[in-house]
C-alpha positions in Angstrom: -1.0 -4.1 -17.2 2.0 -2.4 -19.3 2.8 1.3 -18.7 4.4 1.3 -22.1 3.5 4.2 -24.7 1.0 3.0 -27.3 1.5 5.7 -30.5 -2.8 6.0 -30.7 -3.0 6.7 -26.6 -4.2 4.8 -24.1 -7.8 4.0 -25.5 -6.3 1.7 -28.1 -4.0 -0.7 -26.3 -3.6 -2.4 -22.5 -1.8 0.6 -20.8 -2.9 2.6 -18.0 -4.0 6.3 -18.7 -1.9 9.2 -18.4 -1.3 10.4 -14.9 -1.2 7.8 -12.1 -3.0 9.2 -10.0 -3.6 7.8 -6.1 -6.4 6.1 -5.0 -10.0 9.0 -3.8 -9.7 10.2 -0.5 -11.5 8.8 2.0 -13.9 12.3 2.3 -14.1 14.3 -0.5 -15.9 17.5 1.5 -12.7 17.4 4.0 -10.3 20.3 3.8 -6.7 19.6 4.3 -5.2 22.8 6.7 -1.4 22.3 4.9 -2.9 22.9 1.7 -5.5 25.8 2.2 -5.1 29.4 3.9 -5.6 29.6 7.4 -9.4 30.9 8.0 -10.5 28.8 5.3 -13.7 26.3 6.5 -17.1 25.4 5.3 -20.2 26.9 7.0 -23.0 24.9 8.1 -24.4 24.5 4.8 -21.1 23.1 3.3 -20.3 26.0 1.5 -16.4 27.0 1.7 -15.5 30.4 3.5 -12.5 32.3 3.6 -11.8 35.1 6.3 -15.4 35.0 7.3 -17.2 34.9 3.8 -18.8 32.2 1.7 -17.4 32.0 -1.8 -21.4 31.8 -3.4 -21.9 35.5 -2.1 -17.9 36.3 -3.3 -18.7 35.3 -6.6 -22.0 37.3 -7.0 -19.8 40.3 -5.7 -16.4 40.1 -7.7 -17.3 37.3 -10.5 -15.3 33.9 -11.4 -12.8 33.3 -12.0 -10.9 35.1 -9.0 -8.2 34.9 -6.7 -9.1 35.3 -3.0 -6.6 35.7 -0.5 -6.6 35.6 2.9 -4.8 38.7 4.4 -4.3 37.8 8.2 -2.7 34.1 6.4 -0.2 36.2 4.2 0.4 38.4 7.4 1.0 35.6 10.2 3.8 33.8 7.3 5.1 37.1 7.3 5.7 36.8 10.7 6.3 33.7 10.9 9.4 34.2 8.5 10.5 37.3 10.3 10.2 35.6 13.9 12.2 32.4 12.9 15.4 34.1 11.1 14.9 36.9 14.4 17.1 40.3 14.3 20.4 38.2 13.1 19.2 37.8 9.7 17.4 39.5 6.6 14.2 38.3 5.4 13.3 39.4 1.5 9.9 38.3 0.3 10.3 37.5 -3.3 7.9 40.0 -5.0 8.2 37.6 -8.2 5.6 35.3 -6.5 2.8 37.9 -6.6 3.5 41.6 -6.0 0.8 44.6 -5.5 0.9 47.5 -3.6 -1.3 46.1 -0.7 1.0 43.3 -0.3 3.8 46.0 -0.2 2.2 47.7 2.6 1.7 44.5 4.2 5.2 43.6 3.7 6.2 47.1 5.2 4.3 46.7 8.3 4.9 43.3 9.3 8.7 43.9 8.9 9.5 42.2 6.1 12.0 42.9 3.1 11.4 43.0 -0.4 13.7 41.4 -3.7 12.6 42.5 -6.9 13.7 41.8 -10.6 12.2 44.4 -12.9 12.1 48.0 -13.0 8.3 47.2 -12.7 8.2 45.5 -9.8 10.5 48.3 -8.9 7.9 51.1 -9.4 5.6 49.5 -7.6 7.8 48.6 -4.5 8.6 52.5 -4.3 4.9 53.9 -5.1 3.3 51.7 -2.4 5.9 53.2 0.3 8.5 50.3 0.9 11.7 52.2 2.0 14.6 51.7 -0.5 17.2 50.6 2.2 14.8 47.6 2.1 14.7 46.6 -1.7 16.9 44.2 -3.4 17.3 44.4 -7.3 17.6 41.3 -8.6 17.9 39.8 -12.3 19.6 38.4 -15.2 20.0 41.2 -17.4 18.8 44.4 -15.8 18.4 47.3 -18.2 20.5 50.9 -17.9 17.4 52.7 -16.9 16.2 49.7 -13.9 19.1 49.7 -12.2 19.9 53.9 -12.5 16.2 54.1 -11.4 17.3 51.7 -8.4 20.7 53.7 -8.0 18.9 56.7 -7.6 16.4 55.4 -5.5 19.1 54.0 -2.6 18.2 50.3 -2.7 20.2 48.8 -0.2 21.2 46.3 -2.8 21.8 44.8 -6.3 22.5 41.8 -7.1 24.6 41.9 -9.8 24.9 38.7 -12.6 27.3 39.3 -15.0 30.4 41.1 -16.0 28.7 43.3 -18.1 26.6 43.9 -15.6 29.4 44.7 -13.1 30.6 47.4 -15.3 27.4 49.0 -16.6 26.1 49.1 -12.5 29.6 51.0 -11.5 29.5 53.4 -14.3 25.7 54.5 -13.4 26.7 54.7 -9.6 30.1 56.7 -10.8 28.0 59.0 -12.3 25.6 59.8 -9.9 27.8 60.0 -7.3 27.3 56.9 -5.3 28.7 53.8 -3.9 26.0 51.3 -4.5 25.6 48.3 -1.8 25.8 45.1 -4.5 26.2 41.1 -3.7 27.9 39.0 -6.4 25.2 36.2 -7.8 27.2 33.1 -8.2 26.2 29.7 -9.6 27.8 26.7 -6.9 26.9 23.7 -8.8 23.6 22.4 -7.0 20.9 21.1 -8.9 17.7 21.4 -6.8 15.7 18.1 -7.5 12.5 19.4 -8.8 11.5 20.5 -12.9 14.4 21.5 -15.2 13.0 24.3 -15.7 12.9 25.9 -11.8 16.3 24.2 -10.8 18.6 27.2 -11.2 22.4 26.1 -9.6 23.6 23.8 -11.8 26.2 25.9 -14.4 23.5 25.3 -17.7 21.8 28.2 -17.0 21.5 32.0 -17.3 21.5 33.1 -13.6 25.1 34.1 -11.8 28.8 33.7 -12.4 29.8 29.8 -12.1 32.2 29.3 -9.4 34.1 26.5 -11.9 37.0 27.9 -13.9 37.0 30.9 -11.6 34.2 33.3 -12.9 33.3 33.9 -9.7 36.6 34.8 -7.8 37.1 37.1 -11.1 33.9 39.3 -10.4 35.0 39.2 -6.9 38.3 40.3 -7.9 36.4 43.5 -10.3 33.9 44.5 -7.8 36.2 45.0 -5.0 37.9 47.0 -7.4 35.7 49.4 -8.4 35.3 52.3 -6.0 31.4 53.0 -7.0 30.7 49.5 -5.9 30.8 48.5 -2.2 30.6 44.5 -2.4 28.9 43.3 0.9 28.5 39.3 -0.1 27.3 36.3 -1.9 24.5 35.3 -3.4 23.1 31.8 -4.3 19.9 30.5 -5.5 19.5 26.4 -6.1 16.1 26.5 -7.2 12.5 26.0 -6.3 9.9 24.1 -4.7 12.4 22.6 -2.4 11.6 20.7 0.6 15.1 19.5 2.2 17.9 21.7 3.4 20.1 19.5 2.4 21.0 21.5 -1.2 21.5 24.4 0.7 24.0 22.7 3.0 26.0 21.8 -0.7 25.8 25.6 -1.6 26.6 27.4 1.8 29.6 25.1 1.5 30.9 26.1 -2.1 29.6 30.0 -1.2 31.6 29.7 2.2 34.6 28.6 0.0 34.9 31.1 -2.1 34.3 34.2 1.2 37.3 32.0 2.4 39.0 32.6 -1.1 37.9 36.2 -1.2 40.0 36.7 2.6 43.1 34.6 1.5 43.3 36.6 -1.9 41.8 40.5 -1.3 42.2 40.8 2.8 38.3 40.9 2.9 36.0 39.3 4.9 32.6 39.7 3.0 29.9 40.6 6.1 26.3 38.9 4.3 25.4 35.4 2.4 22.1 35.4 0.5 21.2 31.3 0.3 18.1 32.7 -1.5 14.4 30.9 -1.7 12.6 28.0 -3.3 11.2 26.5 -0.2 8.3 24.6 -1.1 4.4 24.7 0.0 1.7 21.9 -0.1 -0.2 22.1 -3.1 -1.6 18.6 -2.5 -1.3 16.6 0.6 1.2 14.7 -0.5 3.5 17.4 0.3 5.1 18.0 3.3 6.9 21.5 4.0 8.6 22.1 6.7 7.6 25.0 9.2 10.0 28.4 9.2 11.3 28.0 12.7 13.2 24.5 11.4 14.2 25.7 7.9 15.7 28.9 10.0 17.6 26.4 12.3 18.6 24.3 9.7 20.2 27.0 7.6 21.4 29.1 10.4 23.3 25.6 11.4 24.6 25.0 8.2 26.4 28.2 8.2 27.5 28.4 11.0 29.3 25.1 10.8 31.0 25.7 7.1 32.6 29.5 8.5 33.5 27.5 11.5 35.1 25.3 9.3 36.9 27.5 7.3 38.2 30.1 9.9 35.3 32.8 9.0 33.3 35.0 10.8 30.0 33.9 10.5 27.9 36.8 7.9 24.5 38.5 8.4 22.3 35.7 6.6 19.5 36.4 4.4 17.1 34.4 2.7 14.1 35.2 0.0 11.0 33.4 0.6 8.0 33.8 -1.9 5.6 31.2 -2.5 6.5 30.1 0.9 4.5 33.1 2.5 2.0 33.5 -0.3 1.2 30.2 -2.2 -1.2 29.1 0.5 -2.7 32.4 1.2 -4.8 32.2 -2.1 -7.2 30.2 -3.9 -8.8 30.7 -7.3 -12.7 30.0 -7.3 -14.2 28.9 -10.9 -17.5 28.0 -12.2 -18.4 24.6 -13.6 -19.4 25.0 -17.4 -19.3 21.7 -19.3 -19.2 17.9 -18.3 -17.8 15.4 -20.7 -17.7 11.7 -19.4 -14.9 9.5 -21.4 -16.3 5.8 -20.3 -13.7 4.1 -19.0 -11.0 7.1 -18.6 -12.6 10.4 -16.7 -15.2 13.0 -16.8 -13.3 16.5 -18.1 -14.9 19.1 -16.1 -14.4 22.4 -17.5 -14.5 25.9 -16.0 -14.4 29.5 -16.5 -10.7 29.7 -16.2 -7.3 27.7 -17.2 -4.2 28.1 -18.2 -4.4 32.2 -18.9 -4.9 32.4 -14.9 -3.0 29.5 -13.8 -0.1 28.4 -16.4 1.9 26.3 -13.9 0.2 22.8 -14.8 1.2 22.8 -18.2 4.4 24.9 -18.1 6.0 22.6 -15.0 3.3 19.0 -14.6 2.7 20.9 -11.6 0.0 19.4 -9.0 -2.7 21.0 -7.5 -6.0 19.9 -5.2 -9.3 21.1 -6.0 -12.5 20.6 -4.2 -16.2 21.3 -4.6 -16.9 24.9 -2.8 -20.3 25.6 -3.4 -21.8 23.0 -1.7 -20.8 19.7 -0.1 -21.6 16.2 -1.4 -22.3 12.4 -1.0 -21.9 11.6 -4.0 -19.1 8.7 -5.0 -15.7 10.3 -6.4 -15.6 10.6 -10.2 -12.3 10.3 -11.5 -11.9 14.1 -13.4 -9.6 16.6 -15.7 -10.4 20.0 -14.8 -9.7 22.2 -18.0 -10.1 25.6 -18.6 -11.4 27.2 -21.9 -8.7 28.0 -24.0 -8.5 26.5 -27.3 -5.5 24.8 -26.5 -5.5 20.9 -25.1 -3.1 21.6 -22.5 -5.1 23.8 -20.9 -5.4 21.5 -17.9 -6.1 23.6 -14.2 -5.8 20.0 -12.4 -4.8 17.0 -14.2 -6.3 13.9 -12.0 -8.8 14.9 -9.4 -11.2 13.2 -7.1 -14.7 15.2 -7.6 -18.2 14.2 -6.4 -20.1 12.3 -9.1 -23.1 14.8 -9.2 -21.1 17.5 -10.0 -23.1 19.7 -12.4 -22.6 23.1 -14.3 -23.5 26.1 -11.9 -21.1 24.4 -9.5 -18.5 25.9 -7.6 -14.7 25.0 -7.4 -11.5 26.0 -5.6 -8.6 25.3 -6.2 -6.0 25.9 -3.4 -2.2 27.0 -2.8 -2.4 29.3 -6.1 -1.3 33.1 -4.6 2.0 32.2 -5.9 2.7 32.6 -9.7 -0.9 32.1 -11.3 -1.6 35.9 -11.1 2.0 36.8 -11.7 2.3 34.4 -14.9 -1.3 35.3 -16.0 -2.2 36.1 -19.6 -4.7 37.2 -21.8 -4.0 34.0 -24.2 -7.3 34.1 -26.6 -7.8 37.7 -25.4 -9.2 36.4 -22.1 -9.1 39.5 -19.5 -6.8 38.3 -16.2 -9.1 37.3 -13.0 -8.9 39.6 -10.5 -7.1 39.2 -6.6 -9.4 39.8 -3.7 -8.6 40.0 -0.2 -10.6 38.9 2.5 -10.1 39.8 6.3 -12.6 40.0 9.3 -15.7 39.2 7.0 -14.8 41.8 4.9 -13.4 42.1 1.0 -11.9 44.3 -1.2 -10.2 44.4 -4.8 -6.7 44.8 -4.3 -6.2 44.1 -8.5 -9.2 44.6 -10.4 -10.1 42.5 -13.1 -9.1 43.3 -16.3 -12.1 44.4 -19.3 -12.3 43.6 -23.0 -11.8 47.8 -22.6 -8.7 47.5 -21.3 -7.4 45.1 -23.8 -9.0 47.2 -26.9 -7.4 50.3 -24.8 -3.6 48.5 -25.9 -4.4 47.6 -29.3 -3.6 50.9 -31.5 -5.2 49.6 -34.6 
């Protein structure tokens, strides 16, 4: 059979339908632990439960669609982050992911760190109670007022992008009378191997100062000569969804170069190096991440090794998981509406949701697993599409799934590893109100984001 393109689609000519998708698994009521959050099981009945409560009696309480998350899973990656990197190293979750103020205070108590790239995400670090010292600015073009709000505040770092940005950061901290931690955000020339469009080292792009032709060294050279500014290191990010250190080892190398070329040049031995985040997570279980403790090793080895190399002391490390500690802590839950059968192809099964409250599949052909949660089944597997209900035909929430053939409206599903990005991205594309997040702990459950109202959207729209 040909894999060629036919111009009318695959209906019309001998080629295999979009999306080669692997063969059904061998139990479609099984529940793969890499994929889903950690108290996540079915009950006796088959229903699917998450810290102690059964999603048919969540979603009579808090409606569908929703995000539930699991709060001791989002705590115990905390700690697992925080354990394996130990007292030598800096651990900043990446608030990007999916920030709140409960998962500030979570953050705050189980010892964690917290980056940040918006003077929103900002305000909500500071009114939740996460000390300052503990906040790292991040961004591509921060305005005047985020980073004299973050001046003011004390963060115990920016991370600064651009020479623009350089000067504008030193003249706010000039003014007020401070001398602002900072780290230099440089681009080393490492292209992570996942979408174009989250790979973020290679020099084609709007993040950092590229290390070729010596922008780099040259906002090296104008921090350390500004007295406002105190630089204390290096950043690099090389992208996201990455599961093999073996990028980072590329980019410690090239950062480690140019803390060598900083001593040789300026006398100055630059104390920290941020290798940033991007480690991956299972979304299906195809994936395979690795645990903390061996991506701490790794990277701790790696950097070791290249100051070694190069004569260095070896700096404080730091590092910026996100969807490492919250992807799998969350699942959305949907209801079934419509069943359409396409003889020969798949059944599209759409739900309540799509692509306003998860925009990932069609912004990145990124994967996800879904299963039936409101009851189990022994039904064969029906080859399925699960849409959403925008009026847009790449809404698709899961774009080949294996689903039980009596699968009916009224029905139940979950869709795993989404507490990274799908509430963060979220829209109200066709004025649909954004789901609400839920945590669940001990049997119990609580709004910790509300769900939005048609009120709430009238409320922006001034007429």
């Amino acid at each position: 059979m040909s894999r060629s393109a036919h111009p009318a689609g695959p209906r019309h000519a001998d080629v295999l339908p979009e999306g080669h998708y692997s063969p059904p698994p061998a139990d479609l009521n099984a529940l793969d632990p890499r994929v889903w959050a950690g108290s996540v099981r079915r009950d006796k009945r088959g229903v699917l439960t998450v810290g102690g409560r059964d999603v048919l009696a969540l979603a009579e309480e808090f409606g569908t669609p929703a995000y539930f998350l699991d709060e001791d899973d989002f705590r115990a990656r905390c700690r697992a982050w925080r354990d394996a990197f130990g007292e030598g190293a800096d651990v900043y979750y990446a608030g990007k992911a999916f920030l709140s103020r409960a998962v500030v205070r979570w953050l705050t108590e189980e010892g964690l760190n917290l980056d940040v790239c918006t003077g929103g995400e900002l305000a909500t670090a500071l009114s939740a109670g996460m000390p300052a010292e503990r906040i790292a600015l991040h961004g591509n073009n921060k305005s005047t007022q985020e980073l004299e709000r973050a001046i003011e505040a004390g963060v115990g770092r920016i991370v600064l992008d651009s020479f623009q940005e350089i000067a504008r950061a030193a003249h706010i901290a000039r003014r007020l009378g401070r001398r602002q931690p900072v780290q230099l955000r440089v681009t080393v020339g490492v292209e992570a191997h996942t979408h174009e469009f989250i790979a973020t080292a290679h020099e084609d792009q709007k993040f950092g100062l590229p290390l070729a032709e010596g922008q780099a060294a040259e906002g090296v050279r104008r921090v350390l000569g500004l007295d406002s500014l105190e630089l204390t290191g290096i950043h690099s990010h090389i992208g996201s969804q990455i599961f093999d250190t073996s990028g980072f080892e590329v980019a410690a190398h090239r950062v480690v170069g140019l803390l060598a070329q900083t001593r040789d040049e300026h006398g100055v031995e630059l104390p920290e190096i941020d290798l940033g985040g991007g480690l991956g997570i299972a979304y299906t279980s195809a994936d395979d991440p690795a645990e903390p403790s061996a991506i701490a090793r790794s990277l701790a080895q790696i950097v070791d090794r290249e100051c070694a190399s190069a004569g260095l002391a070896v700096p404080r490390l730091s590092v910026e998981p996100g969807r490492a500690v919250v992807g799998p802590t969350a699942f959305t839950l949907y209801e079934v509406g419509t069943l359409k059968p396409l003889e020969g192809l798949r059944t599209y099964v759409s739900v309540d949701g799509g692509m306003s409250d998860n925009i990932r599949t069609a912004l990145y052909d990124a994967e996800y697993s879904v299963a039936l949660a409101s009851r189990t089944s022994e039904a064969p597997p029906m080859l399925s599409r699960v849409v959403g209900k925008h009026c847009e035909s790449g809404d698709i929430v899961v774009r080949d799934a294996f689903l039980p053939a009596d699968l009916a409206p009224g029905d139940l599903l979950a869709v795993p590893a989404t507490g990274a990005y799908c509430r963060s991205m979220a829209s109200n594309y066709n004025h649909v109100p954004r789901p609400p997040v839920v945590a669940v702990r001990d049997g119990e459950a609580r709004t910790i984001v509300r769900r939005e109202t048609e009120e709430d959207l009238l409320r922006l729209d001034v007429g």
